[in-house]
PDB file with one MODEL, atoms N, CA, C and O in Angstrom:
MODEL        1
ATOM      1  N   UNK A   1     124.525 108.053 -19.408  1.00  0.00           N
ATOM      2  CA  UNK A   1     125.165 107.088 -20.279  1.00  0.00           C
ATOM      3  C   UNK A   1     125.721 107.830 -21.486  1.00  0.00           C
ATOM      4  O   UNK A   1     124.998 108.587 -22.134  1.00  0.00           O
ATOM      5  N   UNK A   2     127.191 107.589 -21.840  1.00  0.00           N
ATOM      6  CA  UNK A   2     127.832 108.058 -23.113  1.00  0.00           C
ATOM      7  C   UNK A   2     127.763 107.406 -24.174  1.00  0.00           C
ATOM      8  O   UNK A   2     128.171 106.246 -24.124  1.00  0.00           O
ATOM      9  N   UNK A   3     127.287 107.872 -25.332  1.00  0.00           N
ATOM     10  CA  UNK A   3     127.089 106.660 -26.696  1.00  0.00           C
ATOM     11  C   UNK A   3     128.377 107.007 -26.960  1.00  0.00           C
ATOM     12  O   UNK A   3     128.856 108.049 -26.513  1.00  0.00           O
ATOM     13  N   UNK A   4     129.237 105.942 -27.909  1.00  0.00           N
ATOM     14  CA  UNK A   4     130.238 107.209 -29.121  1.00  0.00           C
ATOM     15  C   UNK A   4     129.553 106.871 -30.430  1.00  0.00           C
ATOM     16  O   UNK A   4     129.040 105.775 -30.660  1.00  0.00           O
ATOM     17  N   UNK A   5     129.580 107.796 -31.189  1.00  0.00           N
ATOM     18  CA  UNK A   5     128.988 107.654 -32.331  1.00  0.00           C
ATOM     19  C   UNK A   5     129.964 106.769 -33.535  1.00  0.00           C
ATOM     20  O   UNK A   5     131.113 107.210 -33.562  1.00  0.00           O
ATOM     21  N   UNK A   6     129.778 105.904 -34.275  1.00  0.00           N
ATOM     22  CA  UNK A   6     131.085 105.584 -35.174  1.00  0.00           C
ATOM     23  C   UNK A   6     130.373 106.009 -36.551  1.00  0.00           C
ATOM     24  O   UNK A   6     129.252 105.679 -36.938  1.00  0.00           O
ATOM     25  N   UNK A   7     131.261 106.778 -37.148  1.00  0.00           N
ATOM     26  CA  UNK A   7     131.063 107.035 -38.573  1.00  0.00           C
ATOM     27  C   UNK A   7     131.386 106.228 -39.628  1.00  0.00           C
ATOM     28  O   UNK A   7     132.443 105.601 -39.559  1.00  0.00           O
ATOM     29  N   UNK A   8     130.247 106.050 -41.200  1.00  0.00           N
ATOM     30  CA  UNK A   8     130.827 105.059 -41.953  1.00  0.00           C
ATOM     31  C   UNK A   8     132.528 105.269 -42.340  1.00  0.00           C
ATOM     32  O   UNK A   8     133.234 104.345 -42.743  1.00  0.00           O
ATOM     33  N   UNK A   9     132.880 106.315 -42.181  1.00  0.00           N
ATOM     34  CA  UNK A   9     134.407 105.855 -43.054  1.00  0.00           C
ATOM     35  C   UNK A   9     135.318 105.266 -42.160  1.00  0.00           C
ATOM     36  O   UNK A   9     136.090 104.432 -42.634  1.00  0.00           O
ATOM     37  N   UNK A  10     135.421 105.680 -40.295  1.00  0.00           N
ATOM     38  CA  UNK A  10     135.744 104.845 -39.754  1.00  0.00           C
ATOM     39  C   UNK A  10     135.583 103.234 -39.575  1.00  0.00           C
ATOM     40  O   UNK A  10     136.410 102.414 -39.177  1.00  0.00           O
ATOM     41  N   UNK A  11     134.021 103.031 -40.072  1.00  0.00           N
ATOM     42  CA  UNK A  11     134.071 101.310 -39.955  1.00  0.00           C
ATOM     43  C   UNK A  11     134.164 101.061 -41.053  1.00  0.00           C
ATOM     44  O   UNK A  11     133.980  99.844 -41.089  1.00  0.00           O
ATOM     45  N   UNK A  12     134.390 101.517 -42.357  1.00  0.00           N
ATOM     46  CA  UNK A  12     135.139 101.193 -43.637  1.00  0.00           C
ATOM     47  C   UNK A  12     136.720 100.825 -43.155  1.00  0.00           C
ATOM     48  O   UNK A  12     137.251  99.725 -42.997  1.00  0.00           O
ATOM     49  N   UNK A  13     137.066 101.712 -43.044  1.00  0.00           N
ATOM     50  CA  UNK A  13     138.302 101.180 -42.719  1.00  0.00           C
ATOM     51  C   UNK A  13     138.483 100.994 -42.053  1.00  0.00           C
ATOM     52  O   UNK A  13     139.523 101.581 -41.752  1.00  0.00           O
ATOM     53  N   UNK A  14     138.115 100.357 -41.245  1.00  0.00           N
ATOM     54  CA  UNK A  14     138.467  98.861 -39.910  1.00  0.00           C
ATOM     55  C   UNK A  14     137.812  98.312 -40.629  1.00  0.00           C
ATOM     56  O   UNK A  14     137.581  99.248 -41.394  1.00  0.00           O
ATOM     57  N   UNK A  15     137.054  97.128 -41.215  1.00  0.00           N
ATOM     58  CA  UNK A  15     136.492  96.511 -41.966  1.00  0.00           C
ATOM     59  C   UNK A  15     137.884  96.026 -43.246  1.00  0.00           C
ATOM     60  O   UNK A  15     138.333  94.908 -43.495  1.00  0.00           O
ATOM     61  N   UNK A  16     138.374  97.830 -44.027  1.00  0.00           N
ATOM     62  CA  UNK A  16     139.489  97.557 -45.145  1.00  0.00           C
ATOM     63  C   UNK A  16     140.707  96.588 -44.350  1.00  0.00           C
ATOM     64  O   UNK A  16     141.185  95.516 -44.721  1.00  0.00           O
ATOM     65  N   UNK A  17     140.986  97.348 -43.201  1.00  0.00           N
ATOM     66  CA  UNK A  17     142.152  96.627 -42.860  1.00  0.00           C
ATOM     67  C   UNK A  17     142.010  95.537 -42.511  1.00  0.00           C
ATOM     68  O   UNK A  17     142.779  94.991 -43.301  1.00  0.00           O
ATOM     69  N   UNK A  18     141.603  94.739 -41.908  1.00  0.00           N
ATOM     70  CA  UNK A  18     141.547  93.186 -41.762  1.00  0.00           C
ATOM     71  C   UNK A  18     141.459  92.312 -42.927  1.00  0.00           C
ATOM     72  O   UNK A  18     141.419  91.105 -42.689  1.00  0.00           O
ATOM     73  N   UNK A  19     141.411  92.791 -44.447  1.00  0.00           N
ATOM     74  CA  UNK A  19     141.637  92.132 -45.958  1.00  0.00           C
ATOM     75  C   UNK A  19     142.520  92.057 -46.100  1.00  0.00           C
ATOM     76  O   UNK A  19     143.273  92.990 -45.819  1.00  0.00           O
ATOM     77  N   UNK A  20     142.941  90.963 -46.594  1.00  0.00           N
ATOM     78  CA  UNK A  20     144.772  90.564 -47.309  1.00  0.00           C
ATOM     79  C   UNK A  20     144.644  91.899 -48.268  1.00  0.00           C
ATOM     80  O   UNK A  20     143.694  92.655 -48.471  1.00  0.00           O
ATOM     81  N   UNK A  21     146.113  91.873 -48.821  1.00  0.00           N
ATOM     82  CA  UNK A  21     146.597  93.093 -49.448  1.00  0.00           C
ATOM     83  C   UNK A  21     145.659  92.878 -50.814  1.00  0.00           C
ATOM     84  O   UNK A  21     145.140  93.840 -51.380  1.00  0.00           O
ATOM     85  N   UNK A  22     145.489  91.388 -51.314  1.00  0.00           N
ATOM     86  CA  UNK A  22     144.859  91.511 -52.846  1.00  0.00           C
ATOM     87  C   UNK A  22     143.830  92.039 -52.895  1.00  0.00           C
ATOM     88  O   UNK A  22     143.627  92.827 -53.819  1.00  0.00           O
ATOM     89  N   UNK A  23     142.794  91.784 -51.893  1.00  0.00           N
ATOM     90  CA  UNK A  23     141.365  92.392 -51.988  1.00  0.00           C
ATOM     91  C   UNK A  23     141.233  93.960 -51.533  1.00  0.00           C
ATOM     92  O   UNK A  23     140.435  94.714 -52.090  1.00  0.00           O
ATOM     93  N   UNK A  24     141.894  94.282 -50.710  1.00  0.00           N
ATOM     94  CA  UNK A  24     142.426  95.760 -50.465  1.00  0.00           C
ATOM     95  C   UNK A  24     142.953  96.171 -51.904  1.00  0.00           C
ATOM     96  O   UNK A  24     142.843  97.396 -51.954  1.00  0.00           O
ATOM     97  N   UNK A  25     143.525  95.651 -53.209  1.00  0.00           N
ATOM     98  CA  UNK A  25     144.059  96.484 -54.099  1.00  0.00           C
ATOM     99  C   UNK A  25     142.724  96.328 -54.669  1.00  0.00           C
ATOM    100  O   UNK A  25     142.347  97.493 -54.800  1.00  0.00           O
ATOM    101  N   UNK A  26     141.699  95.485 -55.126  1.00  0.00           N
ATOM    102  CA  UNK A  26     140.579  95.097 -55.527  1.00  0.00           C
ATOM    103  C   UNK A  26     139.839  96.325 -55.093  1.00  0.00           C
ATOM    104  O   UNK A  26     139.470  96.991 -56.060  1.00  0.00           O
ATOM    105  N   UNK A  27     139.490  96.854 -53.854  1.00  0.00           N
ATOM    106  CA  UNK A  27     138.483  97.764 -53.485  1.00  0.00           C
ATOM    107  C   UNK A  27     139.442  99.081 -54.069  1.00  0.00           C
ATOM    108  O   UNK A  27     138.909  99.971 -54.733  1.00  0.00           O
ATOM    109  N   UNK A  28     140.400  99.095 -53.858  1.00  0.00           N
ATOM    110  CA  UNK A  28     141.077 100.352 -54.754  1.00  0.00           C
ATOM    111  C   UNK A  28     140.770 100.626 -56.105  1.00  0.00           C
ATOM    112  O   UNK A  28     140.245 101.635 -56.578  1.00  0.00           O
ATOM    113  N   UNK A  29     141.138  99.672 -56.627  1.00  0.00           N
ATOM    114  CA  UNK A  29     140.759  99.409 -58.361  1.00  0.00           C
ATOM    115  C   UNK A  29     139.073  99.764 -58.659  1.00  0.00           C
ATOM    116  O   UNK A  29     138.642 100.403 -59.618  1.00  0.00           O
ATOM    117  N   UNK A  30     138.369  99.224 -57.677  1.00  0.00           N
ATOM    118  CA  UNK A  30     136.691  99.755 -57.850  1.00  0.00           C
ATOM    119  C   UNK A  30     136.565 101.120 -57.285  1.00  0.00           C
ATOM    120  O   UNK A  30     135.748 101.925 -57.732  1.00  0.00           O
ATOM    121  N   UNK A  31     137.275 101.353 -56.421  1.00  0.00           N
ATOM    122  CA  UNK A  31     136.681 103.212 -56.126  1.00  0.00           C
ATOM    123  C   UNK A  31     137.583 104.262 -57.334  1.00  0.00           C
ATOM    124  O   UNK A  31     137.105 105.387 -57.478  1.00  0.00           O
ATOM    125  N   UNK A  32     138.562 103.993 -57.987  1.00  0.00           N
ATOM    126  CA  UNK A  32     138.720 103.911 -58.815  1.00  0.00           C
ATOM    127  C   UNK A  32     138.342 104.073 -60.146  1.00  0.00           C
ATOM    128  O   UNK A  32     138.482 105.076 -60.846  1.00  0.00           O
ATOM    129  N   UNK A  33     137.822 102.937 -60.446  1.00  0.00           N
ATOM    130  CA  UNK A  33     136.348 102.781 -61.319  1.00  0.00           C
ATOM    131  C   UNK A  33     135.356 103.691 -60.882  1.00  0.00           C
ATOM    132  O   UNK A  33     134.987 104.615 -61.607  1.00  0.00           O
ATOM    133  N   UNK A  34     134.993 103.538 -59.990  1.00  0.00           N
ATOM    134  CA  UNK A  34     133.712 104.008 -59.820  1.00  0.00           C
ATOM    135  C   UNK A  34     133.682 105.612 -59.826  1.00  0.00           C
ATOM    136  O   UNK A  34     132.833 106.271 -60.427  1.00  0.00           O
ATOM    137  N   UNK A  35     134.703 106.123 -59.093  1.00  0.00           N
ATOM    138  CA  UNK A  35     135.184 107.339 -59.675  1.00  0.00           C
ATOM    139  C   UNK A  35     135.220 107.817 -60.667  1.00  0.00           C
ATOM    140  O   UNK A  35     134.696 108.927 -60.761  1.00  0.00           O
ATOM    141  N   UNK A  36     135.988 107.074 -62.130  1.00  0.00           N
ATOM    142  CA  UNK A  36     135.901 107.830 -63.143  1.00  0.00           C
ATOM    143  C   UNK A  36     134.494 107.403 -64.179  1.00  0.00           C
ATOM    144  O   UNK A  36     134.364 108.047 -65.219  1.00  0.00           O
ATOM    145  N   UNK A  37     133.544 106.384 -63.869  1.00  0.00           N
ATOM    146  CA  UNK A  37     132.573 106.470 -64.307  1.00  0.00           C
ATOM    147  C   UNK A  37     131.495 107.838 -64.105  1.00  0.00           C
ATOM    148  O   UNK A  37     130.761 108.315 -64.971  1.00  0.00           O
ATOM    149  N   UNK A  38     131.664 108.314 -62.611  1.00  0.00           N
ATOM    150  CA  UNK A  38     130.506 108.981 -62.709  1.00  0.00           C
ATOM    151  C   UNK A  38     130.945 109.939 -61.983  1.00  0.00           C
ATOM    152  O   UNK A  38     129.947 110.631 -61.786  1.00  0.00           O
ATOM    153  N   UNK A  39     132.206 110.624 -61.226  1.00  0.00           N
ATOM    154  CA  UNK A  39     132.637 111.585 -61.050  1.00  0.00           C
ATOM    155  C   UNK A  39     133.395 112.552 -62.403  1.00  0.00           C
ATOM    156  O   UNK A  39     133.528 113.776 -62.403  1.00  0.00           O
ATOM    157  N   UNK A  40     133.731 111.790 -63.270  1.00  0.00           N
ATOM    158  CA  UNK A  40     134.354 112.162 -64.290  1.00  0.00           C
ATOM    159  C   UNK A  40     133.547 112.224 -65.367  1.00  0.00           C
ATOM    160  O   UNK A  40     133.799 112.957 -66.324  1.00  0.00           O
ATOM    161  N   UNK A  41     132.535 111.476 -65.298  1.00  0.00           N
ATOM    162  CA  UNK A  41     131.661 111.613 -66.656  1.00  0.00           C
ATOM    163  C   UNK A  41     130.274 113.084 -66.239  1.00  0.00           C
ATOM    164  O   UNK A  41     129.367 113.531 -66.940  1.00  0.00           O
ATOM    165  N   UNK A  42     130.604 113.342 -65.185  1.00  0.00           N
ATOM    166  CA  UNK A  42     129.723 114.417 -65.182  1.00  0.00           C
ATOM    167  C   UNK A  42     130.178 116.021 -65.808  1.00  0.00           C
ATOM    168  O   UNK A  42     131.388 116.247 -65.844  1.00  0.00           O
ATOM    169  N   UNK A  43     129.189 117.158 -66.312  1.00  0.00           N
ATOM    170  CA  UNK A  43     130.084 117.688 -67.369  1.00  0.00           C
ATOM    171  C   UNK A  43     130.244 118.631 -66.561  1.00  0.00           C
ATOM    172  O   UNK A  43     129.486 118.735 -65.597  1.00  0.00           O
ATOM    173  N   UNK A  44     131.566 119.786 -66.841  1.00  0.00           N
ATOM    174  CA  UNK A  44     132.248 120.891 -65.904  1.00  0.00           C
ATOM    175  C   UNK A  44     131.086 122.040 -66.465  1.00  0.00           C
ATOM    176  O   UNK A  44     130.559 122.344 -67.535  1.00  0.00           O
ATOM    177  N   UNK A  45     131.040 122.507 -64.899  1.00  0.00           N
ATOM    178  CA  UNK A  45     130.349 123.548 -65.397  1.00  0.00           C
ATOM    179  C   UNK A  45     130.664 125.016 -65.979  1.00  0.00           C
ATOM    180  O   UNK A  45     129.992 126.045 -66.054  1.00  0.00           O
ATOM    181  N   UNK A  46     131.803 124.715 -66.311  1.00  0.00           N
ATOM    182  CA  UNK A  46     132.529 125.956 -67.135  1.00  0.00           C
ATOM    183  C   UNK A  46     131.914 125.978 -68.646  1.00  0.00           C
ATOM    184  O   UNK A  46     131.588 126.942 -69.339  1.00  0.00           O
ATOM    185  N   UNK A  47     131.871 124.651 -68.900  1.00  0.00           N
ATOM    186  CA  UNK A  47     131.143 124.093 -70.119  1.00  0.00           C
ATOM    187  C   UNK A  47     129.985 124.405 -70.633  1.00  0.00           C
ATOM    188  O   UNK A  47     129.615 124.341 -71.806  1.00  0.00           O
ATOM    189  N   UNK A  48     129.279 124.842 -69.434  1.00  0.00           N
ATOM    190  CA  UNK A  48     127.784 124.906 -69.308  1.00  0.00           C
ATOM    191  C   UNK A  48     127.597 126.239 -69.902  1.00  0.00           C
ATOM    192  O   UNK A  48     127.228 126.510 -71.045  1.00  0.00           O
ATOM    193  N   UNK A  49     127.914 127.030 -68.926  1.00  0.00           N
ATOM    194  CA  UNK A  49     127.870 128.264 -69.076  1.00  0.00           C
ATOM    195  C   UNK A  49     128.428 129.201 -70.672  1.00  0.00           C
ATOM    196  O   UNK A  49     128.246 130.412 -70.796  1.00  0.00           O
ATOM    197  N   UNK A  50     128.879 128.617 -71.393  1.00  0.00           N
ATOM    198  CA  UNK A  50     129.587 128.812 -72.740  1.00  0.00           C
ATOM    199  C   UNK A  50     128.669 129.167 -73.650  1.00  0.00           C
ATOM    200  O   UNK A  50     127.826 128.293 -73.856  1.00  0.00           O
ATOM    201  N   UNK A  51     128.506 130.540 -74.501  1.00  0.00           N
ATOM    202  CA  UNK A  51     127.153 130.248 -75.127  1.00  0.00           C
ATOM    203  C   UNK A  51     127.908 129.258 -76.556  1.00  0.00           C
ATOM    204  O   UNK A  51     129.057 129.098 -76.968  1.00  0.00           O
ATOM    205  N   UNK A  52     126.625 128.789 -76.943  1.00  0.00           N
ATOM    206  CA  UNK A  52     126.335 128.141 -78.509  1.00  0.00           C
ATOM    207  C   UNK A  52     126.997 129.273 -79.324  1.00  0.00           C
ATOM    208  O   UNK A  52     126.891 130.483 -79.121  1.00  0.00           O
ATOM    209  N   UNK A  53     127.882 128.478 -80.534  1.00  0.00           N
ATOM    210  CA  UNK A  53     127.951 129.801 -81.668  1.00  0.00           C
ATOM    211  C   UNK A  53     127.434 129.110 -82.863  1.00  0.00           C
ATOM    212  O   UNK A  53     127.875 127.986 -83.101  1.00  0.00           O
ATOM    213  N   UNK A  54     126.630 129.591 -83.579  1.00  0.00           N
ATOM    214  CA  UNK A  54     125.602 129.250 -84.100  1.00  0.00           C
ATOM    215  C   UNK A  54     127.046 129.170 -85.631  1.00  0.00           C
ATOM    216  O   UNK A  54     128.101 129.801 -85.689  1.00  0.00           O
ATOM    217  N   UNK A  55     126.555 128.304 -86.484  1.00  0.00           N
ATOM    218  CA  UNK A  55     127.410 128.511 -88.169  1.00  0.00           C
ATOM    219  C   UNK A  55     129.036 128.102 -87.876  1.00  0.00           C
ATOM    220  O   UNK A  55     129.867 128.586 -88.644  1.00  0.00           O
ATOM    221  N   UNK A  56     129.395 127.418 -87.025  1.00  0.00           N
ATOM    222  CA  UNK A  56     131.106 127.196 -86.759  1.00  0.00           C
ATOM    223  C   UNK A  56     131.324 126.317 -87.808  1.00  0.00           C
ATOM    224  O   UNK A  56     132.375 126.489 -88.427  1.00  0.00           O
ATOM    225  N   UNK A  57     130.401 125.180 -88.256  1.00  0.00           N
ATOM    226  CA  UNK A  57     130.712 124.086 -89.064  1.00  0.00           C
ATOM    227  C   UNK A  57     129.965 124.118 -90.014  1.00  0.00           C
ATOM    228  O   UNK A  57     129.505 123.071 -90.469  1.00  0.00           O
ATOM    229  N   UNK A  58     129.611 125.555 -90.637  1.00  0.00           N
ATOM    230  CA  UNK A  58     128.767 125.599 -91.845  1.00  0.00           C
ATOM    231  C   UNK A  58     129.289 124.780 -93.121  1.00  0.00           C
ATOM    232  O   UNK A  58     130.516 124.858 -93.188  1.00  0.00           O
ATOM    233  N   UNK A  59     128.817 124.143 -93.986  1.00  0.00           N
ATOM    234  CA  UNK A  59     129.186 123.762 -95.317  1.00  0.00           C
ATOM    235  C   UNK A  59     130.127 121.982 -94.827  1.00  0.00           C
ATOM    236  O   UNK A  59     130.666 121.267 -95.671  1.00  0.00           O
ATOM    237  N   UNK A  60     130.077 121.681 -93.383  1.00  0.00           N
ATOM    238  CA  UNK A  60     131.130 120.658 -93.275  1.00  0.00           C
ATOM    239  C   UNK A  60     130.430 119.113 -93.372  1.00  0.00           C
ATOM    240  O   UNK A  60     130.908 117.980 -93.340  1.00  0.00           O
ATOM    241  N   UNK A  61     128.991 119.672 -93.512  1.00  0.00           N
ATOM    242  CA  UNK A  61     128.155 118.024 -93.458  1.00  0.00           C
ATOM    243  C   UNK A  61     127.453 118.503 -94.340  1.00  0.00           C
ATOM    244  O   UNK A  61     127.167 119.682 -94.550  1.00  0.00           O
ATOM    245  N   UNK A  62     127.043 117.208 -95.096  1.00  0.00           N
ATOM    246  CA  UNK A  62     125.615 117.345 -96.131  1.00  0.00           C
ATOM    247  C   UNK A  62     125.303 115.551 -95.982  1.00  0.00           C
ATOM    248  O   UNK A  62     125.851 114.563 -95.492  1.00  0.00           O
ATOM    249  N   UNK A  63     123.834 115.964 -96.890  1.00  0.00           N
ATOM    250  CA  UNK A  63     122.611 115.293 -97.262  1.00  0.00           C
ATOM    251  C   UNK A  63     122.821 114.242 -98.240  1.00  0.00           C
ATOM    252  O   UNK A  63     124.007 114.427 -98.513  1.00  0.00           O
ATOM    253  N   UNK A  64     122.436 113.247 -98.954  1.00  0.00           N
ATOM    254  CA  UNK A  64     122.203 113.227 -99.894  1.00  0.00           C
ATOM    255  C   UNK A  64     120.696 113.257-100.655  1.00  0.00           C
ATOM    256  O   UNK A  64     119.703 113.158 -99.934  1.00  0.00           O
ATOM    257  N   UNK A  65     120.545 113.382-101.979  1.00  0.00           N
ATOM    258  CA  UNK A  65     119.246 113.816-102.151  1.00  0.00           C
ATOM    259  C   UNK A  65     118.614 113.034-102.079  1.00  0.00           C
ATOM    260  O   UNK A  65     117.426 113.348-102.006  1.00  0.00           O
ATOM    261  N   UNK A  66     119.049 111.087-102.042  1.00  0.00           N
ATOM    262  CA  UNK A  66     117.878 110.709-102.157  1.00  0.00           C
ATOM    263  C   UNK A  66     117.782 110.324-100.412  1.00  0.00           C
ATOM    264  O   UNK A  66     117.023 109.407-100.097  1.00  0.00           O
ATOM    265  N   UNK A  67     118.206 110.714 -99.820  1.00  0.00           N
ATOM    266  CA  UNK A  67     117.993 110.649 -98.359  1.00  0.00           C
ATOM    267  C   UNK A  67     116.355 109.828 -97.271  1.00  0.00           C
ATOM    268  O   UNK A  67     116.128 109.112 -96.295  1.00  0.00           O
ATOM    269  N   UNK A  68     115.802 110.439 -98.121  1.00  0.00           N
ATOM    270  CA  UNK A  68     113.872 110.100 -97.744  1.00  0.00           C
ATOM    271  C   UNK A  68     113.555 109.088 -98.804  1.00  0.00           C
ATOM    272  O   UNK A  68     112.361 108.792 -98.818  1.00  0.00           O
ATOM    273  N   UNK A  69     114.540 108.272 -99.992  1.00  0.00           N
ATOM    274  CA  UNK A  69     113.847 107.318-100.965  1.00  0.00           C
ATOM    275  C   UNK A  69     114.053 105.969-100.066  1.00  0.00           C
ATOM    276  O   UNK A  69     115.010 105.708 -99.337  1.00  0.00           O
ATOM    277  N   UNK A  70     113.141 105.356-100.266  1.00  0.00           N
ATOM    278  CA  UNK A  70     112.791 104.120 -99.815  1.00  0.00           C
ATOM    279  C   UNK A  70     113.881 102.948-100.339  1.00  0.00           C
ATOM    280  O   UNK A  70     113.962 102.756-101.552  1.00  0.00           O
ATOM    281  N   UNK A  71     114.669 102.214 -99.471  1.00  0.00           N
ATOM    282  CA  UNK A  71     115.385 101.192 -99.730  1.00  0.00           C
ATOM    283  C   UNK A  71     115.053  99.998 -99.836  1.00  0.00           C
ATOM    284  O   UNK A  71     114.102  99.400 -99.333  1.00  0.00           O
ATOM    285  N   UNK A  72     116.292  99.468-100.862  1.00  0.00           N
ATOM    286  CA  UNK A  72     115.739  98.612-101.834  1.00  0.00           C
ATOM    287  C   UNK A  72     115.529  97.404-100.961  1.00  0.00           C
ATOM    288  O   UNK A  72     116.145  97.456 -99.896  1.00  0.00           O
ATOM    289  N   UNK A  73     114.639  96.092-101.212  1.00  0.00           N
ATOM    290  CA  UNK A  73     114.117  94.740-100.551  1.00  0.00           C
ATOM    291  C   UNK A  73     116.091  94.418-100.625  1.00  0.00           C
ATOM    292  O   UNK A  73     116.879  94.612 -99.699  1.00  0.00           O
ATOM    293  N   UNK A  74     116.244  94.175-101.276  1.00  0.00           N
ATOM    294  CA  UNK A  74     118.125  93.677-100.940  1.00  0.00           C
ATOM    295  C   UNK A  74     118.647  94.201 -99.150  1.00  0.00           C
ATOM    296  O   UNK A  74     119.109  93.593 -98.184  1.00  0.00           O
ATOM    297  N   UNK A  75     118.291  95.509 -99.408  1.00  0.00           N
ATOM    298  CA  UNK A  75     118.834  95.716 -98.044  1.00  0.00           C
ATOM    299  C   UNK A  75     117.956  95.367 -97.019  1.00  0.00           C
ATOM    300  O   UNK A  75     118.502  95.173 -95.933  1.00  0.00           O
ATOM    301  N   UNK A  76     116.681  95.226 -97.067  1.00  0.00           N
ATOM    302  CA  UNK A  76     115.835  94.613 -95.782  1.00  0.00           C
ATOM    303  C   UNK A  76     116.045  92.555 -95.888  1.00  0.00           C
ATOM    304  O   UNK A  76     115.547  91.818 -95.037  1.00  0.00           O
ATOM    305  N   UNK A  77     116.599  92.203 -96.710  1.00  0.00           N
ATOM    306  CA  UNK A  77     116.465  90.727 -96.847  1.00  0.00           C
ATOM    307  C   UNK A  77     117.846  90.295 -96.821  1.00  0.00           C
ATOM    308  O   UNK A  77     118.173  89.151 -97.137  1.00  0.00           O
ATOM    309  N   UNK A  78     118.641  91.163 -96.461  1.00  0.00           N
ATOM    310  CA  UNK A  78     120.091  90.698 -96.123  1.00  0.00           C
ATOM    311  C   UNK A  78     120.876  90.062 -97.775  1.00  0.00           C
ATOM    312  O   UNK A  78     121.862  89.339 -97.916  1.00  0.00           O
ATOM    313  N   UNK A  79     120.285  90.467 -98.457  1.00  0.00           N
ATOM    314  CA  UNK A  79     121.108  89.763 -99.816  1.00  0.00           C
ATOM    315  C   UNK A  79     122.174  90.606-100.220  1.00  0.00           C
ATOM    316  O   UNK A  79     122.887  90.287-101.171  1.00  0.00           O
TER     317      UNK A  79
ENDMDL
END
């Protein structure tokens, strides 16, 4: 006895084609999406490999001193 094997992308698309054209642009628009959520948000590894340079943005942020003083009841009581 011969099986044939069917693979998912073949019964994806037999499945795609029997959808009117709107829902066919619909599954486009989500692979799509879904693509640049998490194929694109992952980071290049050229990136990776880069060392740190330590002092690039020296002097470009500061503190202020009273930074650690306790804020005033106005700002916890919404007034």
């Amino acid at each position: 006895m011969t099986t044939q094997q069917i693979t998912l992308p073949e019964t994806f698309l037999a499945q795609l084609q029997t959808l009117p054209p709107e829902q066919i642009q619909q599954v486009i628009d989500f692979v799509e999406f879904l693509n640049q959520k998490y194929v694109s948000s992952q980071p290049d590894q050229s990136m990776l490999k880069q060392p740190r340079v330590l002092g690039l943005h020296k002097g470009m942020g500061w503190i202020s001193e009273d930074f650690n003083a306790s804020l005033p009841d106005e700002f916890w009581m919404g007034e």
